[in-house]
C-alpha positions in Angstrom: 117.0 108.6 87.1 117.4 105.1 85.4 118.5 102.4 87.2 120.8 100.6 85.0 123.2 97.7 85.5 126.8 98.3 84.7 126.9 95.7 81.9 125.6 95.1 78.2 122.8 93.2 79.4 122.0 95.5 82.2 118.2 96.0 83.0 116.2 99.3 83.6 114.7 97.4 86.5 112.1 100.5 86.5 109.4 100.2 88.6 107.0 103.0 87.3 105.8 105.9 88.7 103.3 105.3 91.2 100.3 108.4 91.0 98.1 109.0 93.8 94.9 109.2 92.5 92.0 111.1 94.0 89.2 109.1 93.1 86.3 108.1 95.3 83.3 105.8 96.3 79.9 106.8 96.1 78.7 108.3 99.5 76.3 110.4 101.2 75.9 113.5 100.4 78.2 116.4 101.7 77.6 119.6 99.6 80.0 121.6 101.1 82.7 119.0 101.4 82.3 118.2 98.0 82.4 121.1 96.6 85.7 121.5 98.3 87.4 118.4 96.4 86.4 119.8 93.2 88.1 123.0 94.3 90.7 121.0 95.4 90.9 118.5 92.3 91.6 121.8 90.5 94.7 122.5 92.5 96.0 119.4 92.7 96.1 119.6 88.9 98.1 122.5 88.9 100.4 121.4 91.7 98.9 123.9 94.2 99.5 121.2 97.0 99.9 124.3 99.8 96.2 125.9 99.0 94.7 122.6 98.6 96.0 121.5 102.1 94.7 124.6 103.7 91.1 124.3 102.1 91.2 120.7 103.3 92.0 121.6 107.1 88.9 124.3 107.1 87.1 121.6 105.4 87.7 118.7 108.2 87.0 120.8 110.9 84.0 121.7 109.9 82.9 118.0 108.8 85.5 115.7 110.5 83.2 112.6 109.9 83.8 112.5 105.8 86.1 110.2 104.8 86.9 111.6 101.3 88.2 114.9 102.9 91.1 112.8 104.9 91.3 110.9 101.6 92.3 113.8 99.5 94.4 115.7 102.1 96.1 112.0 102.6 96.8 112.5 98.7 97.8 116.1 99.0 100.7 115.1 101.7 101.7 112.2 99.5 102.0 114.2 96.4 104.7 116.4 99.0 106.8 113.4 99.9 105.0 113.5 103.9 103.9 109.6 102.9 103.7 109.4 107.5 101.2 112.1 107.4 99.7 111.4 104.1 99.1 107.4 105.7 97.7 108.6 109.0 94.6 111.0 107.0 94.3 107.7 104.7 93.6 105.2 107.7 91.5 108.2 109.1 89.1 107.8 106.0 89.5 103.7 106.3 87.9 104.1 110.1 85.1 106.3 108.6 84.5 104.0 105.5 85.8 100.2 105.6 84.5 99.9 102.6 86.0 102.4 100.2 88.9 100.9 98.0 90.4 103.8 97.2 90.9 104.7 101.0 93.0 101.0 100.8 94.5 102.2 97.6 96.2 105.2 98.4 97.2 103.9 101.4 98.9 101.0 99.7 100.7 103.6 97.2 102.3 105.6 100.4 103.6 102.0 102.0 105.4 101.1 98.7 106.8 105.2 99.0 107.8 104.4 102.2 109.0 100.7 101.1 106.3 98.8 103.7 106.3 96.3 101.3 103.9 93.7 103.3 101.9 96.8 104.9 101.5 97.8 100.7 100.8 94.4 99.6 97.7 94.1 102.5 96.0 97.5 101.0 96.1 96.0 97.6 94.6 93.2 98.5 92.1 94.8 100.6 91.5 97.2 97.7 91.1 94.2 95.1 88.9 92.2 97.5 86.0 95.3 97.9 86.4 95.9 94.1 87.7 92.9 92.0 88.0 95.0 88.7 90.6 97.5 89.6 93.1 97.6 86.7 95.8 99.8 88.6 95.1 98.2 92.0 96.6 94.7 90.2 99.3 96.3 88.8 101.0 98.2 91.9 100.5 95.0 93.7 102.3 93.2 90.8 105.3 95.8 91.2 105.6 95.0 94.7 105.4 91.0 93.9 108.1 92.3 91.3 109.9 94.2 94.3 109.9 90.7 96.3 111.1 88.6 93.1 107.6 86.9 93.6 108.0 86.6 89.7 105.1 84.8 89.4 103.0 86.7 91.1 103.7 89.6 89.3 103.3 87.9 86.1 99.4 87.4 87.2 98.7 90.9 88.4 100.0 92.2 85.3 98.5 90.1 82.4 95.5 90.8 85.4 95.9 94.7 84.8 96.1 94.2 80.8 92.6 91.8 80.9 90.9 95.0 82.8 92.9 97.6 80.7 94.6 96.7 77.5 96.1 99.6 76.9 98.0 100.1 80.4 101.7 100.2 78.5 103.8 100.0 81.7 102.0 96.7 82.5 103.5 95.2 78.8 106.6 96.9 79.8 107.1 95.1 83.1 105.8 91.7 81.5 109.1 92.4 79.5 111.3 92.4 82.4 109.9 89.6 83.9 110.1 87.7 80.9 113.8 89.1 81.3 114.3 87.0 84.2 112.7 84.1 83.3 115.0 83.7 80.2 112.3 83.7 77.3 113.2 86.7 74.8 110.3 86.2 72.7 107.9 87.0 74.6 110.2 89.9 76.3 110.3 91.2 73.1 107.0 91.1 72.1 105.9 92.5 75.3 108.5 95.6 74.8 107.3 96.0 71.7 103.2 95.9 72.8 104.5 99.1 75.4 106.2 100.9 72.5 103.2 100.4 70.2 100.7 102.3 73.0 103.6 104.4 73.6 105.9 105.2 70.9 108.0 107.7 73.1 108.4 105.1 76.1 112.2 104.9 75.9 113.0 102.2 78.6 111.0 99.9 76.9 112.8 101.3 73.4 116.0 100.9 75.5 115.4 97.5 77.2 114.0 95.8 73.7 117.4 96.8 72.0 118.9 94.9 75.1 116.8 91.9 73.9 118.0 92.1 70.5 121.4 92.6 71.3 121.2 89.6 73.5 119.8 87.5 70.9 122.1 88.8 68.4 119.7 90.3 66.0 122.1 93.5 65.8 120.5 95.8 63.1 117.3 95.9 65.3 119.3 96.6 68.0 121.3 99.6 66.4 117.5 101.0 65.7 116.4 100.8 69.0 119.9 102.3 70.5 119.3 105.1 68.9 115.9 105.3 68.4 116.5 106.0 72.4 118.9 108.1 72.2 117.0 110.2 70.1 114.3 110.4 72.2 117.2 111.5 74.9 120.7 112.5 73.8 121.7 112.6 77.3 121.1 108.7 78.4 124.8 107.4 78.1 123.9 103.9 78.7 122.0 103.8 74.5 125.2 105.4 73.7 127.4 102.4 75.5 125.1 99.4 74.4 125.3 100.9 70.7 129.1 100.7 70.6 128.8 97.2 71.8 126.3 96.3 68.9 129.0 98.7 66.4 131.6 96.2 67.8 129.7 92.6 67.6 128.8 94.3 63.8 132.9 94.7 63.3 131.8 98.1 62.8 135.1 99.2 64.9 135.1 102.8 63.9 131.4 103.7 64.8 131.7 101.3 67.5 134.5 104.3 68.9 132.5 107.3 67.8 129.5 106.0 70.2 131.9 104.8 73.4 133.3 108.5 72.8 129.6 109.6 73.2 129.4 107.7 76.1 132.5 108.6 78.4 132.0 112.5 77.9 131.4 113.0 81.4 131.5 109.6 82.7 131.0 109.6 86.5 133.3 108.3 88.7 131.6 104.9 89.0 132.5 104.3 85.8 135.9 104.6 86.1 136.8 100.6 85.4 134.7 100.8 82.0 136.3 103.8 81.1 140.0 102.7 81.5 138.8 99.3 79.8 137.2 101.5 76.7 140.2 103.7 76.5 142.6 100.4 77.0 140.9 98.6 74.2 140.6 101.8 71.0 144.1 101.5 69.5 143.2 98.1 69.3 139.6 99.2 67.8 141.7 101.5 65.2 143.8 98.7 64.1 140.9 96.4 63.8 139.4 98.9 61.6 142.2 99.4 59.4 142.1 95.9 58.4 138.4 95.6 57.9 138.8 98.8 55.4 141.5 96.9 53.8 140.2 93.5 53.5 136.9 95.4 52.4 139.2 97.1 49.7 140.7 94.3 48.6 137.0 92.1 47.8 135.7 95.8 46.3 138.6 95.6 43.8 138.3 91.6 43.4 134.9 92.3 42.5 135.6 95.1 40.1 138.2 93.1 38.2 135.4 90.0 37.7 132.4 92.7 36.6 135.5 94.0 33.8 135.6 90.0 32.5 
């Protein structure tokens, strides 16, 4: 579900999905046990979450002591919404191994679940300080600096995460928004357009960019990108919307109508003050377009006549 401003220059203030990710430290040596997360790797791939949690339990009580079994069952309970239970394994597997940064991690993904900000912001740190080079540690901490309007902050982890990983797409994305904030369009755009490029299918950056445009008036990019998204999804109203505004700021009154027709089939409730504004303002939108045809008549036939001399 997008989060979306009612207004043309809205935001997708979209904070990206955060993935638990079952990765661990080098340890000693626990055959059994790790044969167990392979098994269990396996089902967590296929979104066997039950059989994996059940392996796990026979696994820890038979060898309570290894922290990467509390690890993974902490990421099986996160991946079913229990973030409680899911942080209780992972601060299991912190007590068994201070050390292991994706013990801190994970941990730090189930705070921002649970929205324990400052509780989420300590594990990243923690996680960054035992391993300096951890791309997605970086950014999840810069989401949360993005969550706290620590703009700044977020900026760094970000162009942090790119340094380790240029091709991390959401990273560019987010750069967008907080160049957003801070009022430079050039580099929001250029940062939209870096996600798009690594990701030609990510539509709230497609989406968000035509936002740009439209807000700098460069309206035929804008038009592209409105429904370049709502190709990629003929259900997102909002493309629909913002393209009607660029049809109108184009005087292009009548496709300016078709899209705003798009966009109230089904409007929701909420929306009821746009929509009575909409419908309020499209005899005036016909009228307007009557005039443009006719004024566009009247220089098509001007022009005619001077060709014939």
């Amino acid at each position: 579900m997008r989060n979306i401003e009612k207004s043309i220059t809205g935001k997708l203030f979209y904070i990206a999905v955060i993935v638990l990710i079952p990765v661990f430290s080098a340890m000693a040596q626990h055959e059994g046990s790790d044969d167990v997360l392979t098994k269990c790797n396996e089902f967590i791939a296929s979104n066997q979450y039950v059989e994996a949690e059940s392996m796990l339990n026979d696994a820890i009580w038979t060898d309570s002591t290894y922290a990467p079994l509390y690890i993974q069952r902490g990421i099986v309970l996160a991946m079913q919404t229990r973030y409680d239970e899911a942080i209780t394994d992972f601060s299991k597997g912190i007590t068994l191994s201070p050390q292991m940064p994706e013990a801190y991690y994970s941990r730090g993904l189930a705070y921002a679940k649970t929205e324990n900000n400052e509780k989420a912001l300590a594990d990243y740190n923690m996680a960054i300080k035992i391993k300096p080079d951890y791309a997605v540690a970086y950014y999840n901490r810069g989401l949360i600096h993005y969550r706290n309007a620590n703009f700044n902050g977020a900026e760094d982890d970000f162009n942090k995460t790119i340094n380790l990983d240029p091709k991390y797409y959401k990273a560019y994305y987010n750069l967008g928004l907080i160049y957003s904030q801070k009022g430079d369009t050039t580099l929001e755009i250029q940062n939209f357009t870096t996600a798009i490029e690594l990701n030609p299918k990510y539509i709230d950056a497609v989406y968000n960019r035509g936002l740009a445009y439209l807000k700098s008036k460069e309206f035929e990019k804008a038009e592209r990108d409105f429904l370049r998204a709502a190709f990629l999804d003929p259900n997102f109203r909002e493309a629909r919307y913002n393209l009607g505004v660029t049809y109108e700021r184009m005087r292009r009154y009548g496709d300016a109508k078709k899209q705003y027709e798009i966009y109230l089939k089904n409007a929701p409730a909420v929306d009821s003050l746009r929509v009575k504004e909409l419908l309020d303002k499209f005899p005036q939108m016909d009228e307007w377009q009557k005039r443009l045809d006719s004024v566009n008549a009247a220089n098509r036939e001007k022009e005619t006549k001077k060709d014939s001399n």
